[in-house]
N, C-alpha and C positions, 0 to 999 in steps of 0.2 A: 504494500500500500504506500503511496507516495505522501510525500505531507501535504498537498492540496488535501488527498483523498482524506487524507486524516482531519483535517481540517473542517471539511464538511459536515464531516463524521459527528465531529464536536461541535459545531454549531449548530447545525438540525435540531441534536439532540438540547440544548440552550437556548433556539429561538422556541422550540415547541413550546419550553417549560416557561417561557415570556407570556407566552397566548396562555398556557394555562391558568396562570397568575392573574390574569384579564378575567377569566372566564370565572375563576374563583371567587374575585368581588362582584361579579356581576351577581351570581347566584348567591351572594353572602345579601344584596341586595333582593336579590328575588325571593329568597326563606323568609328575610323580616318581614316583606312586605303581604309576602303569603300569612303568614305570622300573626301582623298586627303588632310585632314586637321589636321595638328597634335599638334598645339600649344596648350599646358596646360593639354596634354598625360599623361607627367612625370609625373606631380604632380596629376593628377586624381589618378592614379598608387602607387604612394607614399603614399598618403592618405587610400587608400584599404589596403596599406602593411602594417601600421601603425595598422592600426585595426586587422587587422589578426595576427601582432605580439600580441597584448594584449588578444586578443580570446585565441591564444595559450596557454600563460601563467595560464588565466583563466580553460582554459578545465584542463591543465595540476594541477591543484592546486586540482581542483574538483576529478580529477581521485585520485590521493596521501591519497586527505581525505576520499573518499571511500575505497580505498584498507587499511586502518585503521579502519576499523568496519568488521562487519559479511558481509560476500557475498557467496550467491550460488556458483555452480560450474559456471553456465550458468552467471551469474554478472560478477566472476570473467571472465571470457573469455570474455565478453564485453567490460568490461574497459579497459583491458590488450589489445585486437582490436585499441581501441580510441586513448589511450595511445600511443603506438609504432606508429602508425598513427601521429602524432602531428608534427613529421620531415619532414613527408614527405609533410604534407600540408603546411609548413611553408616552403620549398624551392621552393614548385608549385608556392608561391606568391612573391619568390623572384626572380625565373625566367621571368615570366609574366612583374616582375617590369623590368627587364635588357630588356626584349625588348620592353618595351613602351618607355623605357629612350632612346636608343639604336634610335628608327622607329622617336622621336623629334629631335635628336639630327640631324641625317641624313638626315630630310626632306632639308633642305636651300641647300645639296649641292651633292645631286641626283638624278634620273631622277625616277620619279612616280613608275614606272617597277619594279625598284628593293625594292621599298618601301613594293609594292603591291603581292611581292615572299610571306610575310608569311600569305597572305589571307587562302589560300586551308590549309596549318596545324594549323590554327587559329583556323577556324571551324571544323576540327578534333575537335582538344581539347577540342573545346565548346561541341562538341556533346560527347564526351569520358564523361566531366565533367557533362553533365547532366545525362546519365544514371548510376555513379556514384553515385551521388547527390539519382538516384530513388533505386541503387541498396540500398544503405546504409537507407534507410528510411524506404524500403518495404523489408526487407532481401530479396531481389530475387537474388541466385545465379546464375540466369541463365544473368541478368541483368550486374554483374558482372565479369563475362564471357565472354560476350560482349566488354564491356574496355579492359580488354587482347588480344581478338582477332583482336579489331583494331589499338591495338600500334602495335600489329606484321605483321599486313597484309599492312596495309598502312602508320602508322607514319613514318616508318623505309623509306619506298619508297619515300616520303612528303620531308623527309629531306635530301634522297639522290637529289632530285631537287635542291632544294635549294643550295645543294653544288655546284652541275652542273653551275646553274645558274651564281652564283656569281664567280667560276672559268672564265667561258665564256667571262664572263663582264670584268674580270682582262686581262684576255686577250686579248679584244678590247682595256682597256685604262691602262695600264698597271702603270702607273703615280698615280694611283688613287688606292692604296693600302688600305690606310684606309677604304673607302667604302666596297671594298671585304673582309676583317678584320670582317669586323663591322655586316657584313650580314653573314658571316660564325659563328659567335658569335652568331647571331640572330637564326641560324638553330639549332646550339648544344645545346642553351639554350629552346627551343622548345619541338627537341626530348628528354631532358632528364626532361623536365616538363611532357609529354605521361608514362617514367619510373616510375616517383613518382608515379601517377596515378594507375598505373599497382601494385606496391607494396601494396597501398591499397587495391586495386581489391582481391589482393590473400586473404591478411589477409581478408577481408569480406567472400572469399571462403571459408578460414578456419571455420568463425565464424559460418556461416552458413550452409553451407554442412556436414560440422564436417571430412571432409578430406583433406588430406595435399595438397596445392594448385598444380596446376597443374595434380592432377589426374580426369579423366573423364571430360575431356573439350571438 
């Protein structure tokens, strides 16, 4: 095995455990909210973003030291993948963190309903982030094709609810601005954790299709 090959080897196995750590607050997010119960949310949240900052750093060093030795064409395009990849996993776990912070904070002082808005794009995410998770392991472009088509077919739709929603609610209790703030925060920071997602999706098109993303989808 070459040290490209080894290299890969090691990062696969390091980006996967990034995604997992996304996938982790998400669902740390989805149990409270299934729940009703959100005390020590934050910090479940915090402690995952903790780690996926140091993963980052990690993968990031490993890439660097490999693009300083011999690499294929095909290595190179992989780490160069991973690499530009590392932003965008790293804001998936800082959005993830804003609304577990955001769904604790909230609980004490409103009504379950509006807590329980970012269930339906919750579980988007979790299911975007898993086939992500298989595109990225098994090259399956088709897999990855999949996560683009459903930020555009339904996150977009997901978070227009959500807008709605918490519009309506201000409009019942119009005194109670922070609340609708706070859940308008919660939608934006959702739909543009679907985007990160999407970004990686193309680069894995590129890596593996070998065409510029968005053609033939």
């Amino acid at each position: 095995m070459t040290d490209g090959q080894a290299s890969m080897r090691h990062l696969t196995a390091r980006f996967l455990r990034m995604l997992s750590l996304t996938l982790e607050e998400l669902d740390a997010v989805r149990d409270a909210s299934g729940r009703a119960e959100y005390a020590g949310l934050a910090a479940r949240a915090k402690a995952l973003e903790h780690e996926t900052d140091a993963l980052e750093r990690e993968i990031e060093d490993a890439c660097l030291a490999a693009f300083a030795g011999p690499l294929t064409p095909d290595e190179l395009a992989f780490h160069l993948m991973v690499f530009r990849s590392l932003t965008n996993l790293e804001r998936v776990g800082d959005y993830a963190f804003g609304v577990a912070r955001d769904l604790e904070a909230l609980a004490p002082r409103t009504r379950s309903a509006t807590l329980q808005d970012v269930l339906p794009l919750v579980n988007l995410l979790v299911g975007m982030l898993e086939r992500l998770a298989y595109a990225f392991a098994e090259r399956d472009v088709q897999a990855a094709r999949e996560v683009m088509r459903l930020d555009e077919e339904q996150v977009d739709a997901l978070y227009e609810q959500m807008l709605r929603a918490s519009l309506t609610r201000l409009h019942e209790r119009p005194d109670d601005t922070e609340v609708a703030l706070a859940a308008h925060r919660m939608a934006r920071s959702l739909e543009r954790l679907g985007d990160h997602l999407v970004n990686v999706a193309e680069r894995l098109e590129v890596l593996v299709g070998g065409r510029p993303a968005g053609d033939q989808r």
